[in-house]
N, C-alpha and C positions, 0 to 999 in steps of 0.2 A: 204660474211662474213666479219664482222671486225678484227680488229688485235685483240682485247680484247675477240674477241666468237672462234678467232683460237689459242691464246695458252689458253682459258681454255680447248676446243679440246682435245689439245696435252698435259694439265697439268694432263687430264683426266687418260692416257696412263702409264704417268708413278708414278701410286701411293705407287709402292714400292720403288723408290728412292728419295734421296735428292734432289729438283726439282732446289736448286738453285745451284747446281754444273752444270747444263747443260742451255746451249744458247737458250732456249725455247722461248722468248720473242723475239733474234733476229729471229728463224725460225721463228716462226707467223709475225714476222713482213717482212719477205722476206731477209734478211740483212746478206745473205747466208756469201759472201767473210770473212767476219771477226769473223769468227766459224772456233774454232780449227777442223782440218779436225777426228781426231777420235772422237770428242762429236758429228759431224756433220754426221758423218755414222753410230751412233751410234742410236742417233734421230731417222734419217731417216729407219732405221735398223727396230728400235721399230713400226715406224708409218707404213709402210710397211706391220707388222705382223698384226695391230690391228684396222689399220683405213680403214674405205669401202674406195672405190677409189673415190666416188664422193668429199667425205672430203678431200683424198689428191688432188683432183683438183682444190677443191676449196683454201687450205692452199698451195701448193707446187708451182703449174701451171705447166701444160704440159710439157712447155722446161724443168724444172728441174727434172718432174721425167724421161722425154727420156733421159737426160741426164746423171740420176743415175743409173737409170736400167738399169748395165753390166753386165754380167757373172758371173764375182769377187763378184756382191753384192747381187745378186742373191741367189747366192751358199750359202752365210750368212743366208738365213731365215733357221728358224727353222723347217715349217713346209712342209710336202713333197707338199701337195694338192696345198699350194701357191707358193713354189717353180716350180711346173709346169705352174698356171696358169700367173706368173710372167714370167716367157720363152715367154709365147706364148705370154703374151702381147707387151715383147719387141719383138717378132719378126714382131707384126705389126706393133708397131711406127719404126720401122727402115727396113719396105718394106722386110721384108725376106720371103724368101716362107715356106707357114706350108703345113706339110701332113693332108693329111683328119685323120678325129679321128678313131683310130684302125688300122691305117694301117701306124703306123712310123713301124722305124727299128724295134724295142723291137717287136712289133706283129709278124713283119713279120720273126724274128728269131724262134718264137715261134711255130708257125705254117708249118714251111718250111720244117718239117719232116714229118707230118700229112698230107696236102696235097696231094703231090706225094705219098702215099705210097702206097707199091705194094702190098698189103693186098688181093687185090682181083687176082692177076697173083701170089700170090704164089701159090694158093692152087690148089692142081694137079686138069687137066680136067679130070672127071668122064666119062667112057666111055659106051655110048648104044647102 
């Protein structure tokens, strides 16, 4: 992508605000350092929510989004579904171990009374 097809990209994103209050030109152009840090997580916040990931690979690169994708910024998206699969993604670029699917905590909380349960020894033995 050129600098010119990644911030129409991102000029795309944000059609309800004032496009020239925010550093769009230096994101697309890579020119990260010299973006006040809240237009810059703000951006990113946005593009995050709205762009596939192949677009933010191709406008962000790799090291910046490992380097963005924290906890902190995480917790920021809006949405729940991306907020999960934003987790998981950092937990691969930063080598962390994932549970298999259905079996994190949350499942296994939920299940953990169900399983064991004594359903079948409460009920008295019937005698012949």
């Amino acid at each position: 992508m050129t600098i010119e097809e990644k911030y129409n990209t991102i000029k795309k994103i944000f059609w309800d605000y004032n496009i020239e209050k925010f550093p769009l030109q230096k994101v697309a152009a890579g020119d990260f350092d010299s973006i006040d840090n809240y237009d810059f997580n703000l951006v990113l916040n946005r593009m995050l929510e709205r762009l596939s990931w192949y677009e933010l690979l191709e406008i962000l690169g790799l090291d910046m989004i490992k380097q963005y994708l924290t906890k902190e910024n995480i917790s920021k998206i809006r949405f729940v579904e991306l907020r999960e699969k934003y987790e998981f993604l950092r937990k691969v670029l930063w080598g962390e171990p994932i549970s298999f699917t259905g079996w994190g905590d949350e499942y296994y909380s939920k299940i953990k009374h169900t399983l064991f349960s004594n359903r079948w020894y409460s009920a008295k033995q019937a005698l012949l």
